[in-house]
N, C-alpha and C positions, 0 to 999 in steps of 0.2 A: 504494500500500500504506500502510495507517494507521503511524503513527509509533509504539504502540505496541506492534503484532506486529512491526515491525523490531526493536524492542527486545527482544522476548522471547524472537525468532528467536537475535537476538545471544548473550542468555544462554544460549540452549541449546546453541549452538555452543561457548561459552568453555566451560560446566559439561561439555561433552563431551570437549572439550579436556585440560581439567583432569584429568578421569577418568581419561584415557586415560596421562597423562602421572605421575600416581601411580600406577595399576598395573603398567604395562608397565616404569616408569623406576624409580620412584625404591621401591614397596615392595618392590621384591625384592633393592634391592640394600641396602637397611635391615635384613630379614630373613636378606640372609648375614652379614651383617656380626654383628647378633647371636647366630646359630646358632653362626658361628665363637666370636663370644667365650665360649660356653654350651660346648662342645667343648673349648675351653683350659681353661677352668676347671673341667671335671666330672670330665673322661677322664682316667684314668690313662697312656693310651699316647699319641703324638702324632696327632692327626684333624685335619680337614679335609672341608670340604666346599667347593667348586670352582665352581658355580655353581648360580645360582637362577633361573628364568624364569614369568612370571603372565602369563595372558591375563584382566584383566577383564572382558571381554564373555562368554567362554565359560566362565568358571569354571575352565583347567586350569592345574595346575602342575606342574613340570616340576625337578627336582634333579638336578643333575652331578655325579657324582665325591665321593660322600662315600668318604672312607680312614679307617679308625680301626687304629692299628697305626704299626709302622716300617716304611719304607718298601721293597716289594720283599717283606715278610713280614706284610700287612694281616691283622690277623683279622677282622673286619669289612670289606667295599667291595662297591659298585654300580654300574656305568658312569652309570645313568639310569634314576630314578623317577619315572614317569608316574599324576597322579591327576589324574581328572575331576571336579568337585564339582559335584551338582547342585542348581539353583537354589532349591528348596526349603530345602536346609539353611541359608538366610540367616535364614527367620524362623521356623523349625521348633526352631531350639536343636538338633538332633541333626545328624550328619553325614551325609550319604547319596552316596555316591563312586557315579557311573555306570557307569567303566573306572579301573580301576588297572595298571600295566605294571612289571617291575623286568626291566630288561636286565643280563645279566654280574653275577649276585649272587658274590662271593666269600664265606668263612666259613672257619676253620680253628677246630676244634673241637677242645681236648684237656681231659681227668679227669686231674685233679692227684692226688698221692699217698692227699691226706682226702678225696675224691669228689667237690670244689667241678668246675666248671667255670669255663675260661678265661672263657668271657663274662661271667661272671656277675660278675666282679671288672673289667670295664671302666672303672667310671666312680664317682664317690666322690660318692653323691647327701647331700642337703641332708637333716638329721632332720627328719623327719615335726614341724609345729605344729599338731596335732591337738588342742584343748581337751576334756575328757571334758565331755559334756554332763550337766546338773544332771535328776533326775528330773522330772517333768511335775509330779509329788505336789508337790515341795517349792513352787513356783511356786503354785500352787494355795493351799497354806496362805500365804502369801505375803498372794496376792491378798485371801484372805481374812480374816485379820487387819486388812486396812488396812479395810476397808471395815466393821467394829464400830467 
């Protein structure tokens, strides 16, 4: 065998390796880890979420145990959510989920006195940094002044 398909062979093995060894290992335990800290800091009640699983080869992912609430009185929780991603959505920019699953959805749903609902006060989001965008017109006069 020539010396430089043994080498190539090689790198496909290590590059497979490697693949295998970021998706399975090390992205999903990056992903809870962040999810957790994105939970402490958003939620108003105490959450969690308990584990994460990826299969890079087949595109699914798999979530354990999100809680949002005290414990024993969850308003929010799912034993396990199941999403299939399919291959297309890598270079498509859009999402296209093949199977989606949620085992043991829990929810307790109450209308407070002023008609708000419980969920809707879960989590204490980030103000919108929306720039109002400038008319097309002014840009235009813009351009065209520069160019007399």
């Amino acid at each position: 065998m020539p010396k430089g398909l043994k080498r190539a062979g090689l790198a496909a093995l290590i590059a497979l390796a490697l693949y295998s060894l970021l998706g399975f290992l090390i992205l999903p335990g990056i992903a809870l880890r962040i999810a957790n800290q994105q939970l402490t800091q958003y939620a108003r009640e105490p959450a969690r979420l308990e584990r994460l699983e990826f299969n890079p080869f087949s595109l699914e992912l798999t979530v354990w145990g999100l809680r949002i609430g005290a414990p024993g009185k969850e308003q929010v929780a799912f034993e396990r959510l199941y999403a299939n991603l399919q291959a297309d959505s890598l270079w498509t920019g859009a999402l296209h989920l093949a199977d989606v699953a949620l085992d043991k959805p829990r929810t307790e749903l109450h209308f407070r006195k002023d008609g708000s609902l419980n969920l809707a006060n879960l989590f204490d989001l980030p103000p919108s940094q929306d720039k109002p965008q400038e008319p097309p017109a002014s840009h235009s006069r813009c351009v065209s002044t520069a160019l007399r």
